[in-house]
C-alpha positions in Angstrom: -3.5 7.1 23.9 -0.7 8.3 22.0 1.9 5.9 23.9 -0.5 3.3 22.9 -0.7 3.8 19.3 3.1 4.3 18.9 2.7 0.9 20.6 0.4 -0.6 17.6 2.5 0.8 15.5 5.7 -1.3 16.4 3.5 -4.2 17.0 2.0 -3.8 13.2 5.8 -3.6 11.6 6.9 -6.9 13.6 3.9 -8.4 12.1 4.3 -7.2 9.2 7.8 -8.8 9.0 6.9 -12.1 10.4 4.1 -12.3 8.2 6.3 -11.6 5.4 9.0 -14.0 6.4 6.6 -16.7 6.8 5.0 -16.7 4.0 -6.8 1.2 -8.1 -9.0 5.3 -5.5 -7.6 8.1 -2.6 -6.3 11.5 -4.3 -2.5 11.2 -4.2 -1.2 14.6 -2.2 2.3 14.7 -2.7 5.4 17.2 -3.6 4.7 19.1 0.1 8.2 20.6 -0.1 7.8 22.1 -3.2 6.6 25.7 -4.0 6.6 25.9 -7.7 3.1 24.5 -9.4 4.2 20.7 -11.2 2.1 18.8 -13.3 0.1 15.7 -11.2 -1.1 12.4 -13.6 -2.9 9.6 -11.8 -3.6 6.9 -14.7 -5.8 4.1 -13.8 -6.4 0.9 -16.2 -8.7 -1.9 -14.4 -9.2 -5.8 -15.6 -12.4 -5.3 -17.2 -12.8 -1.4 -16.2 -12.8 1.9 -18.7 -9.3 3.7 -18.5 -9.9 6.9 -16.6 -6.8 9.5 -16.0 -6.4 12.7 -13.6 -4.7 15.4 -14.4 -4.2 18.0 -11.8 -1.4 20.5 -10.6 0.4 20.9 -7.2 -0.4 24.2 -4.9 2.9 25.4 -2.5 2.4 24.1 1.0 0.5 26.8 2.4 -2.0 27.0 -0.2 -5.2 24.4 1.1 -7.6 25.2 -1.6 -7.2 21.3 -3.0 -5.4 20.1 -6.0 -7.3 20.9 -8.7 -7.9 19.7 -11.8 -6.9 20.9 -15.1 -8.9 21.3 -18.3 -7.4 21.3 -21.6 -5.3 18.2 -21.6 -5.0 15.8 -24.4 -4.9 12.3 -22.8 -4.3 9.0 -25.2 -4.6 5.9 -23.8 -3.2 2.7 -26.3 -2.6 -0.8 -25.8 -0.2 -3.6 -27.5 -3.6 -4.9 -29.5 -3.2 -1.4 -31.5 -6.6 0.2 -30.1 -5.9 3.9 -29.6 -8.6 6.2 -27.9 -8.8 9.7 -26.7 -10.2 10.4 -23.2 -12.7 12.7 -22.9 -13.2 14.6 -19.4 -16.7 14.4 -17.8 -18.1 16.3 -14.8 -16.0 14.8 -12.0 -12.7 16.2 -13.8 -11.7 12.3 -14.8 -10.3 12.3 -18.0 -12.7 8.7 -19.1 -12.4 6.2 -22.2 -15.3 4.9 -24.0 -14.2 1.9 -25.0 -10.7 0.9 -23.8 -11.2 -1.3 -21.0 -8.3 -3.0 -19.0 -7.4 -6.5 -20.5 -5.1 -9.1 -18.8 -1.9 -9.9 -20.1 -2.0 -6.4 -22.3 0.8 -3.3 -22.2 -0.7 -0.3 -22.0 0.5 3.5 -23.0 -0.5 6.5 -21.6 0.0 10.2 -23.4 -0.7 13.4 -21.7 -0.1 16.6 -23.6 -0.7 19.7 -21.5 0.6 23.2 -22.4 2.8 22.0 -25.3 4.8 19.1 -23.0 3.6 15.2 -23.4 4.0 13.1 -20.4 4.3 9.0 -21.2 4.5 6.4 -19.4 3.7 2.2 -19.8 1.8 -0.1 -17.5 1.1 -4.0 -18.1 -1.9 -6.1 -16.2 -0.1 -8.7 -14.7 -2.3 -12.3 -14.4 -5.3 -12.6 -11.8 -4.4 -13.6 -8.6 -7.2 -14.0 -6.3 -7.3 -13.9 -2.2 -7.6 -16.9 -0.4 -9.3 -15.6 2.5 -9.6 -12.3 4.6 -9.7 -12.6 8.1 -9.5 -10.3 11.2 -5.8 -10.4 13.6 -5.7 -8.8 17.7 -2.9 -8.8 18.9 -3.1 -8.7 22.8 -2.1 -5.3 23.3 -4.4 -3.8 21.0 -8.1 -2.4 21.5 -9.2 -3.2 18.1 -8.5 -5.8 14.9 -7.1 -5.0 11.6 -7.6 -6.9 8.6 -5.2 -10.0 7.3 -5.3 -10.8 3.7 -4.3 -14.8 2.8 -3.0 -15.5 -0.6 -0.8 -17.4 -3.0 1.9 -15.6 -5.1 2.0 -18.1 -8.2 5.8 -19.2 -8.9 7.7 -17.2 -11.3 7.8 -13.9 -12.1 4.7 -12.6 -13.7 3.4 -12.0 -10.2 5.5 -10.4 -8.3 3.8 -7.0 -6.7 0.1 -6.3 -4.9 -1.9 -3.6 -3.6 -3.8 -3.4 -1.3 -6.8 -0.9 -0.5 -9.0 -1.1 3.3 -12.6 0.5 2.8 -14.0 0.6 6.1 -17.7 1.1 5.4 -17.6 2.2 2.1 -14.9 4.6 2.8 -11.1 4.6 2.6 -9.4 6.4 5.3 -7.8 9.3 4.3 -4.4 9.6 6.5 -3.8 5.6 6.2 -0.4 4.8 4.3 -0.7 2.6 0.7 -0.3 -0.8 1.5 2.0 -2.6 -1.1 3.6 -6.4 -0.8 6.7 -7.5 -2.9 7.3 -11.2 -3.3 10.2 -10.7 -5.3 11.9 -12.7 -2.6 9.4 -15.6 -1.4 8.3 -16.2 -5.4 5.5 -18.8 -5.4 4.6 -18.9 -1.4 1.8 -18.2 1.1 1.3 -15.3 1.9 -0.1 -13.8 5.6 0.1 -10.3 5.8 -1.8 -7.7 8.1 -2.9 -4.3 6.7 -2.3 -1.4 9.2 -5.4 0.6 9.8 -3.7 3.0 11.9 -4.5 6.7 11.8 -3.8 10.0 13.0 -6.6 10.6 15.2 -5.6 9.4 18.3 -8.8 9.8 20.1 -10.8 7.1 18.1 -10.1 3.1 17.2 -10.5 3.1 12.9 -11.8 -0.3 13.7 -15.0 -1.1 16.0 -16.6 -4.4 15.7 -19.7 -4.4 13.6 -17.9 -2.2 10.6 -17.9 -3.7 7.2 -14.4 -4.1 6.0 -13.8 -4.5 2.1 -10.3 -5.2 0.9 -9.5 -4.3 -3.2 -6.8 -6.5 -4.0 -4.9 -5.2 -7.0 -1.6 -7.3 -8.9 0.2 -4.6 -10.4 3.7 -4.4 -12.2 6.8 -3.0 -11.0 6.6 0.6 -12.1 3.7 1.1 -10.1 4.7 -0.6 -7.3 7.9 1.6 -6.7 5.4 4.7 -6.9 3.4 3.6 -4.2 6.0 2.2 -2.1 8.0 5.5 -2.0 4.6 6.9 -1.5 4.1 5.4 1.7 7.4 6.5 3.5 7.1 10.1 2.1 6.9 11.1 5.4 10.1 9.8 6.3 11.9 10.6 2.9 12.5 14.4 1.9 12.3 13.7 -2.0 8.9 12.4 -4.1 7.5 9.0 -4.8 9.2 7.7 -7.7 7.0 8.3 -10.6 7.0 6.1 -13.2 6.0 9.0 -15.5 8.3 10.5 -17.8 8.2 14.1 -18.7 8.9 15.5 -15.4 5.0 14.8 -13.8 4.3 13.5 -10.1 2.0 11.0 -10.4 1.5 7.4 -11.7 0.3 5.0 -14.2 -1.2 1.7 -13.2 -2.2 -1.2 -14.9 -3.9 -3.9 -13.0 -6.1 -6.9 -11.9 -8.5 -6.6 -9.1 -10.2 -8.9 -6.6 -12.4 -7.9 -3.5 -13.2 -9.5 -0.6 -15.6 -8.2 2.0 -15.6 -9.1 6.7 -17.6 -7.7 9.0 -14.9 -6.8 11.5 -15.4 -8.7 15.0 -12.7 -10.1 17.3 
């Protein structure tokens, strides 16, 4: 089984460049090499969603008591239309606007103050850009399908960067890698591309026919989008995800448009 998967794996990043060629929630666990505590913001502005903000601290590698959350932070969130607002945390540990919601087009400012130090950072909504279609890909080697999204990266550059989260059943996978698409360099194209559902347990296919497979689309700008591509070759880097927080926090702020699209997996 494990021969196999190493097998879907190879097959998924040939797709994934032939694809490419041709055409906002998990918890964030990162800094695994690191032993001294470090400040963790995950800032999240939707289209048409309240701004909600984490703030949590690393734990030293040994330590598997979960990251927790921290109390006591001042976190601002402002936009380019001169609304201001401070979040308030509620029972979850979100730090939560009232009235800030995310607007297309609009620049957004994030200010965390914790323990005397402020953490900022800026995130703008790029346009809408909606999937064409979602479909299900086998290739012939492969017990199971995985997911292809099918969309249309407008020409020019306000579109340039997209995100892409798998819920299988209502759930995302814990151990899957972010899934993140640049078309810096096929501007205004189709795009094809599959999104690997590969995971770490080697005894079970993530995939069976029958699950219900929902795809969050997110268009994000390029801040973000070099946090969560580092993010997703962490395991083969020995430094953090670029954050596109400055201060000195892990973490990142996003600013974004969404679109969903749900298949019931069957091949």
């Amino acid at each position: 089984m494990k021969n196999l998967k190493n097998n879907y794996t190879i097959i998924f990043s040939v797709l994934a460049l032939l694809f490419t060629v041709s055409s906002c929630e998990k918890e964030i666990e990162v800094d695994l090499r690191s032993v001294t505590p470090r400040i963790q913001i995950e800032g999240i502005v939707k289209q048409d969603q309240l701004a909600m903000v984490r703030v949590s601290q690393t734990l030293d590698f040994n330590d598997n008591s979960g990251y927790p959350f921290l109390k006591g932070a001042i976190v601002k969130i402002s936009d380019d239309a001169g609304n201001t607002e401070t979040l308030l945390q509620n029972s979850t540990g979100w730090y939560v606007a009232q009235d800030i919601k995310g607007v297309i087009g609009r620049t957004y400012s994030l200010s965390v103050t914790y323990e005397e130090k402020e953490y900022t950072a800026t995130s703008k909504i790029p346009p809408l850009v909606k999937l064409d279609s979602l479909t299900m890909y086998k290739a012939p080697i492969m017990d199971f399908a995985i997911p292809m999204i099918h969309y249309t990266d407008p020409k020019g550059e306000a579109n340039q960067y997209y995100r892409a989260l798998v819920y299988i059943n209502g759930q995302q996978l814990p151990d899957m890698k972010e899934q993140v698409y640049s078309c810096e360099f096929t501007d205004g194209s189709p795009m094809h591309d599959p999104l690997a559902t590969f995971t770490h347990d080697e005894d079970n296919d993530p995939v069976k026919k029958g699950d219900e497979i929902l795809i969050e689309f997110q268009c994000i700008d390029k801040g973000a989008y070099i946090f969560f591509d580092t993010l997703s070759k962490i395991e083969d880097s020995k430094t953090n995800p670029i954050s596109n927080i400055s201060g000195g926090a892990l973490g990142y702020f996003c600013a974004s448009t969404v679109d969903q699209m749900t298949i019931i997996a069957d091949w």
